[in-house]
N, C-alpha and C positions, 0 to 999 in steps of 0.2 A: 748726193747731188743737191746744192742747193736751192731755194724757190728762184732767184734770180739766175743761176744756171741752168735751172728749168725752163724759165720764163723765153729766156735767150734761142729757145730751140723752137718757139712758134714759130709759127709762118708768117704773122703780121705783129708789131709791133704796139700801134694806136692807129684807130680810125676815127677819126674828126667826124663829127656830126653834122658841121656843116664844111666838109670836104667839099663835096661836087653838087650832084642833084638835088641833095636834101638842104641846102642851104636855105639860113634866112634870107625871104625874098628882100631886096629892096624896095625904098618906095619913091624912088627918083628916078630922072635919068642920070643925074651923078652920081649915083651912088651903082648903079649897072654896068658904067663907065669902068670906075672901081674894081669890079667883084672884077668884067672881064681882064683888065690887067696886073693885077693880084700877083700871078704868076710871074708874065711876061716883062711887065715894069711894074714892081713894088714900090719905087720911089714915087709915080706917077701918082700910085692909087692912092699912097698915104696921103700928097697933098691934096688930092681931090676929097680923100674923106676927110681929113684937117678943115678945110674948106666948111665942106656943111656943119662941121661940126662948132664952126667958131660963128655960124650965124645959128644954129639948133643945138646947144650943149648936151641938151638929153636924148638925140637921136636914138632912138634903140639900134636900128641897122648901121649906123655910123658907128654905135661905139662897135658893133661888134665884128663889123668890118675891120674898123681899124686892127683891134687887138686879133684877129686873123691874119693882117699884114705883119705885124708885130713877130708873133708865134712862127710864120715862114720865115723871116728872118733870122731868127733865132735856131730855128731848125736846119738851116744853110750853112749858120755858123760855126767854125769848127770849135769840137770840144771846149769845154772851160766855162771863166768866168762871164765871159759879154756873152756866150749861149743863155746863161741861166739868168743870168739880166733882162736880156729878152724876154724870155717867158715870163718870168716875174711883171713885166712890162705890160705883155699881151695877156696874162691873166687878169690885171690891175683895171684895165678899159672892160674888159667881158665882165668885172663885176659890175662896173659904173651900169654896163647894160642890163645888167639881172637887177638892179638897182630898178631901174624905170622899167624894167618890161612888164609890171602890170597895167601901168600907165597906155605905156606906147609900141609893147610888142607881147601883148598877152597871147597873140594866137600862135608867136613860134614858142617851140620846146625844144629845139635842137641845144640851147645855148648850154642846157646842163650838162649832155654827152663833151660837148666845146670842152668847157672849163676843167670839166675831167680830166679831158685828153691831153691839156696844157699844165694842169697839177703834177698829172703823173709823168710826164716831161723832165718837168721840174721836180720830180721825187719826191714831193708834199702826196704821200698816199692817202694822208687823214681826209684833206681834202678834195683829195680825187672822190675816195670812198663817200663821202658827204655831195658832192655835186652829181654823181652818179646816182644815189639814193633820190635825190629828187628829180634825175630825170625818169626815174623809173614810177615817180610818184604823179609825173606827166606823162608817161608813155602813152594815152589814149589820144594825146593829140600829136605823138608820131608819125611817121607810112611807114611801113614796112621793112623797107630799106634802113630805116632813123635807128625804128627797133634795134635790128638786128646789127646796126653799129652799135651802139649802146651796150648790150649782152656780149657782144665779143670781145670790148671793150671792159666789162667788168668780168669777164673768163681770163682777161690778162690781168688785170689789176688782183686776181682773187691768188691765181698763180705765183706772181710775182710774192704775196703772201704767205705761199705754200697751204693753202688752203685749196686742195685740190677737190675737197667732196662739196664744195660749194662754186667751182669753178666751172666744173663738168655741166650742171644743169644750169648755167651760161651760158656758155659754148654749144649745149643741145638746142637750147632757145634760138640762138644766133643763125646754127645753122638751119632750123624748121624755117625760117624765113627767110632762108637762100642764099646768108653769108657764107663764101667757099672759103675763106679761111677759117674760119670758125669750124667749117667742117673738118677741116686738116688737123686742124689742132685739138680735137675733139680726141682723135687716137692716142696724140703723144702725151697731151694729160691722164690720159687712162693710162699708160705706162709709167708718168714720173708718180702715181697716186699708189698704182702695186709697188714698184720702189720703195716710194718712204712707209708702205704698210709692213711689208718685209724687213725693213732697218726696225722700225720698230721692235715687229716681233722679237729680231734678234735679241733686241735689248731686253725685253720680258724675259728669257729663257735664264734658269740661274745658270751660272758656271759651280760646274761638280767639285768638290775640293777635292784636291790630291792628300794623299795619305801622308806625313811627315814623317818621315825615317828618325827612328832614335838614333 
């Protein structure tokens, strides 16, 4: 079985950092306007974040709004090239915001779980694995909920690698903090990990030579 065969049979896929609750707050009412129609009308919200952003270029929550709207777009879109456009897209604005966020959004940390989720989208693991690393380098100004996106989030990333003895205590972490997928898939990592320990072995075992008849 391979790591992406593997990977395929979790219960969740990627969970955005700032998905729902844990989201970077805004600091406007246009930009709240935004986040609520995100969903509902995408078109709406990009121009309203467009907007702030052509009178604040370095918005932190504008850009990272924006490249949110960006990434669901792209996520709606079916398979292919204008998918991976997107994300390329909506990863491209989340850096412009990790750019300034010492400046102008020092207090959120969500944005590194973000970029992850959108690298590994976009199958740039390197960079999943590197944006991941530094949110775990800011985890102390997580809640709980962030955390435990973030570890489930690299319990798949780690799988997806076939790296299962580093994905488990992931997915352990994930679920101590109450993520239920993470707990799910907490089992079938332990089964795809004795798998590949056992193909292993197999391969360690010599095979006996047979005798060659004169």
């Amino acid at each position: 079985m391979s790591p992406r065969s593997s990977a395929a049979l979790l219960a969740v896929a990627l969970v955005l950092g700032a998905g729902g609750a844990a989201c970077a707050q805004p600091k406007s009412p246009e930009l709240e306007r935004a986040k609520a129609l995100r969903d509902s009308d995408p078109d709406c919200a990009e121009a309203i974040v467009r907007g702030v952003l052509a009178r604040s270029p370095n918005d932190y929550f504008a850009l990272y709004h924006l490249g949110l709207i960006i990434y669901g777009r792209g996520a709606r879109a079916p398979e292919g090239p204008d998918r991976l456009t997107q994300y390329r897209s909506a990863a491209a604005y989340l850096e412009k915001a990790r750019a300034v966020r010492p400046v102008h959004g020092a207090a959120d940390a969500t944005i590194f779980n973000t970029l992850g989720v959108i690298y590994l989208a976009a199958g740039d693991l390197g960079r999943a694995q590197a944006s991941f690393d530094e949110g775990l380098r800011n985890q102390s100004m997580l809640s709980p909920g962030s955390r435990a996106k973030l570890y489930s989030n690299i319990g798949y990333l780690k799988t997806l690698q076939g790296k299962y003895a580093e994905a488990l205590p992931a997915l352990q972490q994930a679920s101590t903090l109450g993520n239920a997928d993470a707990r799910t898939n907490l089992g079938r990592v332990r089964v795809q990990q004795q798998f590949q320990q056992q193909m292993q072995m197999q391969k360690q075992v010599p095979t006996k030579q047979q005798a060659t008849p004169r």
